[in-house]
C-alpha positions in Angstrom: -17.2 39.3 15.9 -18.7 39.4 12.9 -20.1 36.9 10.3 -18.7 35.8 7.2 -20.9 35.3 4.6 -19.5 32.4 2.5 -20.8 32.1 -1.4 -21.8 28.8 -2.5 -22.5 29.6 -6.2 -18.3 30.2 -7.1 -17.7 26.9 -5.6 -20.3 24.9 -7.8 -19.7 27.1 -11.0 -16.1 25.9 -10.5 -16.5 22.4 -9.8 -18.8 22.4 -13.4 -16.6 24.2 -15.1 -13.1 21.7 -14.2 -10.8 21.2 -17.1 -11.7 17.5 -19.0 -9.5 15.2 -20.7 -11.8 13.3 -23.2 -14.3 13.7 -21.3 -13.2 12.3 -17.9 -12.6 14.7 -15.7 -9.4 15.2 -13.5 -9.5 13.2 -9.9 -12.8 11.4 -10.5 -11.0 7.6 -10.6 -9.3 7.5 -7.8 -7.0 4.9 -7.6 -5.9 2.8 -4.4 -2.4 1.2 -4.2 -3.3 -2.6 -2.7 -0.6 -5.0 -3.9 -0.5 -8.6 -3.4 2.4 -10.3 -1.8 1.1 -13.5 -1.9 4.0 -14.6 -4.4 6.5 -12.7 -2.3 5.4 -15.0 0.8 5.5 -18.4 -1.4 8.9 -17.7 -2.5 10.2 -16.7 1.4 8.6 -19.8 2.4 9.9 -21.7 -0.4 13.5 -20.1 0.7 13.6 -20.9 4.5 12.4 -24.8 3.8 15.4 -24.6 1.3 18.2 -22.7 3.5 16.3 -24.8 6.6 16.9 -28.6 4.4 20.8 -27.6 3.6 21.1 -26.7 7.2 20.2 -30.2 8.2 22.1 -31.9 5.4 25.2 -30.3 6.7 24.7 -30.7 10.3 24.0 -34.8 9.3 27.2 -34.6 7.3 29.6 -32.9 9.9 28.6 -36.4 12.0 30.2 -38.7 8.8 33.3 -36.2 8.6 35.8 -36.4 10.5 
């Protein structure tokens, strides 16, 4: 089987030479999509002590109505 030779110098010359956008180049912030739900959990809390509170108010009030 025989070897392939594989050519270092294109790959560098390349990676020098990448297009620039004032400067910056392309792919060199890379940017990680971490949101925060802590808001999103308050507000489900918040919800199910609501909807759990009118749930109680009504089963107290189904023992006055008759």
């Amino acid at each position: 089987m025989a070897k392939k030779n594989r050519s270092t110098s294109t790959t560098t010359s390349t990676a020098k030479s990448a297009p620039t956008f004032a400067g910056i180049q392309r792919g060199a912030v890379s940017v990680e999509f971490n949101p925060d739900y802590s808001i999103i959990k308050q507000e489900l809390k918040r919800v199910g002590i609501l909807a759990a509170s009118f749930f109680a108010i009504l089963i107290v009030l189904s023992f006055f109505i008759k």
